[in-house]
Backbone as numpy.savetxt, mean C-alpha at the origin, in Angstrom:
# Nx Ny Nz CAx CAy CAz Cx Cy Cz
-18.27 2.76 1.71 -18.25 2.47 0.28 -16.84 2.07 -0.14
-16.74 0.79 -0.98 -15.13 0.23 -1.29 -14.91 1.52 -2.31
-13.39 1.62 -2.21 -12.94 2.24 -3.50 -12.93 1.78 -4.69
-13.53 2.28 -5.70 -13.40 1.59 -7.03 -12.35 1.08 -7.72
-11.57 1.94 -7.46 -10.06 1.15 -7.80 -9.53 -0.64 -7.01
-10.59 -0.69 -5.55 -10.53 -2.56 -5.35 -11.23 -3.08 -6.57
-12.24 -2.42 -7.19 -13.09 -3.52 -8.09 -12.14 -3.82 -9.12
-11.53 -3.15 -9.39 -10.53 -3.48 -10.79 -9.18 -4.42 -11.07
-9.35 -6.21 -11.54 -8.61 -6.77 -10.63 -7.20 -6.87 -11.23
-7.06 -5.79 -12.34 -5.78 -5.23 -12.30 -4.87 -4.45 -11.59
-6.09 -3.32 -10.95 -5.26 -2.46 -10.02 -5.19 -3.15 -8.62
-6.07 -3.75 -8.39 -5.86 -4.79 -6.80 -4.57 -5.13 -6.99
-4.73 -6.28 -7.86 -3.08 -7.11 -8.25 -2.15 -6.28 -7.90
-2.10 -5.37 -8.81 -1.01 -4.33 -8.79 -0.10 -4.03 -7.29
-1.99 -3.55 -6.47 -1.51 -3.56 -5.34 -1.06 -3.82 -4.45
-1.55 -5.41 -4.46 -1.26 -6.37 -3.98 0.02 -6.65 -3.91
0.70 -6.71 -5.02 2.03 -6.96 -5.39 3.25 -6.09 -4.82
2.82 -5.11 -5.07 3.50 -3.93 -4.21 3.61 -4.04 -2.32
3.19 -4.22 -1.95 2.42 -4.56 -0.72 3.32 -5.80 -0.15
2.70 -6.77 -0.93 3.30 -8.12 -0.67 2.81 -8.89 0.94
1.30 -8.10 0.63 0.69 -8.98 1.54 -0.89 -9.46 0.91
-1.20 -10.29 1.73 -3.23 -10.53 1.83 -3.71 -9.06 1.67
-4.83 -9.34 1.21 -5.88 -8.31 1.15 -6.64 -7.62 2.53
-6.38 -6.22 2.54 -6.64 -5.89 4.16 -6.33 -4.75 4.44
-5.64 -4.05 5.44 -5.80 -2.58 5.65 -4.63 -1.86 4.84
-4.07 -2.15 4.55 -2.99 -1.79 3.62 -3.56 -1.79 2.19
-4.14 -2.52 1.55 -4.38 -2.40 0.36 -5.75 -1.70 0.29
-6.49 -1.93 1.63 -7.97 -0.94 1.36 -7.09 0.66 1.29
-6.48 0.61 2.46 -6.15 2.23 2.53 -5.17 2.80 1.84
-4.76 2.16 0.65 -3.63 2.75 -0.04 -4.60 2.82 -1.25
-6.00 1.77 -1.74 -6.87 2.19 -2.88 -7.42 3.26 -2.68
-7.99 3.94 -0.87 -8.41 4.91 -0.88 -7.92 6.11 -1.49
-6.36 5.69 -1.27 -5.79 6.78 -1.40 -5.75 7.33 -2.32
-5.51 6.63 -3.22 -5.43 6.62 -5.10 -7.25 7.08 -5.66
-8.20 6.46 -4.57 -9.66 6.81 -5.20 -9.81 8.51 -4.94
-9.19 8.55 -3.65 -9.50 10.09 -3.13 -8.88 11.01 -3.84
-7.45 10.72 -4.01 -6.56 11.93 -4.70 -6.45 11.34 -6.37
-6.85 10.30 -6.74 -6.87 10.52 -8.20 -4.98 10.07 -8.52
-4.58 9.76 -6.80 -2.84 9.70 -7.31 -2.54 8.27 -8.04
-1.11 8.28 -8.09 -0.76 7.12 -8.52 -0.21 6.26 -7.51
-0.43 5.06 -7.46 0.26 3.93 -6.89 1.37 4.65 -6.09
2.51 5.10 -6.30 3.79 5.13 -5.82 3.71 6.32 -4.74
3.07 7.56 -5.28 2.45 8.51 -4.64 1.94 8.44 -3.37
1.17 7.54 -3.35 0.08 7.44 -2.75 0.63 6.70 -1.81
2.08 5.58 -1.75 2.42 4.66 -0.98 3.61 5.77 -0.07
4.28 6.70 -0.95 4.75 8.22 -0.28 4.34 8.42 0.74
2.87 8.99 0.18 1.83 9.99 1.36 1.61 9.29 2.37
1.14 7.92 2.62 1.05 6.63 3.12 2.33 6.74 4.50
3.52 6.68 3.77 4.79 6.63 4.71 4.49 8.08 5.63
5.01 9.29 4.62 4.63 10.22 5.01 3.81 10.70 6.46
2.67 10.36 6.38 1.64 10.21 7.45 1.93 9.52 8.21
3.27 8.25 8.31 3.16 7.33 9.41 2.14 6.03 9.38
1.30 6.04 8.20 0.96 4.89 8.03 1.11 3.73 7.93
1.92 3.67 7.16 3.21 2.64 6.55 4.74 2.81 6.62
5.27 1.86 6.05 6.63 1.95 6.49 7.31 1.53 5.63
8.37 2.09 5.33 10.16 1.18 4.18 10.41 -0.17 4.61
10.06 -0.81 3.97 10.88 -2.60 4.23 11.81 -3.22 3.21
13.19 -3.00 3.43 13.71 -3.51 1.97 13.73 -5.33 2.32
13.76 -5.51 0.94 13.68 -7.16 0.20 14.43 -7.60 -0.26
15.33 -8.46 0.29 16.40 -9.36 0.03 17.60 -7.89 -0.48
17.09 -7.12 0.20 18.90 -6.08 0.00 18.19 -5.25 -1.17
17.22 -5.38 -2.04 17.33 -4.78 -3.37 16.84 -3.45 -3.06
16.67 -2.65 -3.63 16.69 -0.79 -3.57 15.17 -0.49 -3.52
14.31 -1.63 -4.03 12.69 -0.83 -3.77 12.23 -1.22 -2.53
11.45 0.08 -2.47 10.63 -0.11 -0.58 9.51 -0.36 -0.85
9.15 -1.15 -0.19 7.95 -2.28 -0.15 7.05 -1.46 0.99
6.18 -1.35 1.54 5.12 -0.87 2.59 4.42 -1.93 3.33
4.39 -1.78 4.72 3.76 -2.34 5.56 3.03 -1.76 7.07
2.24 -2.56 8.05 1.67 -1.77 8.55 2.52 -1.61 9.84
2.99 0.02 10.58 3.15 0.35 11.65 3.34 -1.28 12.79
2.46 -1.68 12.82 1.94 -2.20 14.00 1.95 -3.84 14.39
2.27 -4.17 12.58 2.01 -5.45 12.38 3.07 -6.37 13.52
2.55 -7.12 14.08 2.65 -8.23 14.87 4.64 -8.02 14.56
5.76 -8.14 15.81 7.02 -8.77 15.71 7.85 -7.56 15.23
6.98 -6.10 14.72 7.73 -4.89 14.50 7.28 -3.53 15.37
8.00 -3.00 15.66 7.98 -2.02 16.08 7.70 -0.19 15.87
């Protein structure tokens, strides 16, 4: 069952944006995250790291961490 929070194509966006990728295991499993615990966005991209799911990627030098997947193709 999708998380309800994909149907909403504000919070997708949102997510999306954060992310800064296509639509896919990162944005399914970070809506889960937010459907399951009721958390927020930022939280949820925490718990995400936390667990080893995801990972810190800074962007052009600036101070926010962006999330991506472990595994993705050229990283380690």
């Amino acid at each position: 069952m999708e998380p309800r929070f994909l149907n909403e194509p504000s919070i997708k966006a949102h997510i999306l944006s954060l992310l800064k990728v296509d639509y896919g295991y990162d944005a399914a499993t970070l809506a889960m995250r937010i459907d399951k615990t009721k958390t927020s966005v930022y939280s949820a991209l925490y718990e995400l790291k936390a667990e080893g799911q995801a990972k810190p990627v800074k962007v052009n030098g600036h101070k926010w961490v962006w999330y991506r997947r472990e595994n993705e193709a050229g990283h380690s």
